[in-house]
C-alpha positions in Angstrom: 28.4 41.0 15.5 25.9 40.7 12.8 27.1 37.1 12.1 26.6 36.1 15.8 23.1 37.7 15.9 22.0 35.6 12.8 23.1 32.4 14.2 21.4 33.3 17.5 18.2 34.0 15.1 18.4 30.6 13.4 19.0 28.8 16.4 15.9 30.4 18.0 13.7 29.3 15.2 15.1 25.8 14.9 14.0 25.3 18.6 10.5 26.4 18.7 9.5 24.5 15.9 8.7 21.9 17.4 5.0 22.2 17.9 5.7 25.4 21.0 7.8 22.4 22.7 11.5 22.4 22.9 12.8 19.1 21.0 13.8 17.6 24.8 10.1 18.1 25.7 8.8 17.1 22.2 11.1 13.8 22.1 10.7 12.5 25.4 6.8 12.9 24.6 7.6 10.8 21.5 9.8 7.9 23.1 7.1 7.7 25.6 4.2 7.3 23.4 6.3 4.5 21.2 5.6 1.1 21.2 9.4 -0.6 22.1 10.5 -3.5 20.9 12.3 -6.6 22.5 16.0 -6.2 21.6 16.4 -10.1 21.3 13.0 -10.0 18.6 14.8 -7.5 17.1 17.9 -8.8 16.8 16.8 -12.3 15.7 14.8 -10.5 12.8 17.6 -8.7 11.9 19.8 -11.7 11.0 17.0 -13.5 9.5 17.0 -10.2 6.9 20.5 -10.7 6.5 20.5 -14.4 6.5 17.9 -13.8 3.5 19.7 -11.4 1.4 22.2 -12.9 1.6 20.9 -16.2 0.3 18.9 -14.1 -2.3 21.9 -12.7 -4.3 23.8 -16.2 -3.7 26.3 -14.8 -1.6 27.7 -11.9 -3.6 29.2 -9.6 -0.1 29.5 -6.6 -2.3 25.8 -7.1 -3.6 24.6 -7.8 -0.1 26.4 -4.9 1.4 24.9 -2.3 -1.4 21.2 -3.9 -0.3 21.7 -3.9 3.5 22.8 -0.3 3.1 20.0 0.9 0.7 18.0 -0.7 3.2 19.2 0.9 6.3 18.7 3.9 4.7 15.4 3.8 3.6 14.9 2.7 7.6 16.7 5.8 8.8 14.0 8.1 6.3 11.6 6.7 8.0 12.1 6.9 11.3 13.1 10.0 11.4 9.9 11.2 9.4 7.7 8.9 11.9 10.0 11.0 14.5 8.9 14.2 12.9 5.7 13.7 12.5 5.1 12.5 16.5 7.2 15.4 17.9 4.9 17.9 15.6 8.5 19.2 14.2 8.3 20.6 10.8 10.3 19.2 8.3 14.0 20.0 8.3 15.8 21.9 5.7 18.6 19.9 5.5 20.9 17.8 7.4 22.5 20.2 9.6 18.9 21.0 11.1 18.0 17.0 11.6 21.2 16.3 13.4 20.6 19.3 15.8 16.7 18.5 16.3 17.9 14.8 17.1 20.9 15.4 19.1 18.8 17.5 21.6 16.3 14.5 21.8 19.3 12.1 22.1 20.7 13.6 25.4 17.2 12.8 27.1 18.4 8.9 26.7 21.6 9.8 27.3 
């Protein structure tokens, strides 16, 4: 019982920090306010990147892959501290608590 009560508790407080929003309320107010981008630009730019990288370590796959991946993740970081910071969410403790603030957000596009 006392186990069930705690997750209840940490639960609660994972949902109202998001500025007194819930993180539906506090993402779709994000996605809204973004600027979008066009899916061909993006794509096109994408391959370019690759296209690049790939030129710039001459073709090495396993050398491109560890950039492309460094890079993604450094991308990831970022958007989800631009995400944080739009929503008014305070910063997560660790993964667990991301994945749950973003999975809430996710079923609005869902």
């Amino acid at each position: 019982a006392r186990a069930a009560h705690d997750e209840r508790a940490t639960m609660a407080s994972r949902s109202s920090r998001v500025g007194g929003r819930n993180p539906e309320q506090a993402g779709q107010a994000a996605w809204l306010a973004t600027e979008k981008v066009n899916a061909e630009l993006f794509t096109l730019t994408y391959g370019a990147i690759v296209r690049q990288v790939l030129h710039d370590y001459e073709d090495c796959v396993e050398e491109v892959n560890k950039k492309l991946d460094s890079m993604g993740h450094n991308i990831g970081c970022r958007l989800v501290e631009d995400f944080l910071a739009k929503t008014n969410t305070q910063r997560c403790g660790d993964f667990r608590d991301t994945a749950e603030v973003v999975a809430k957000v996710a079923r609005l596009d869902a």
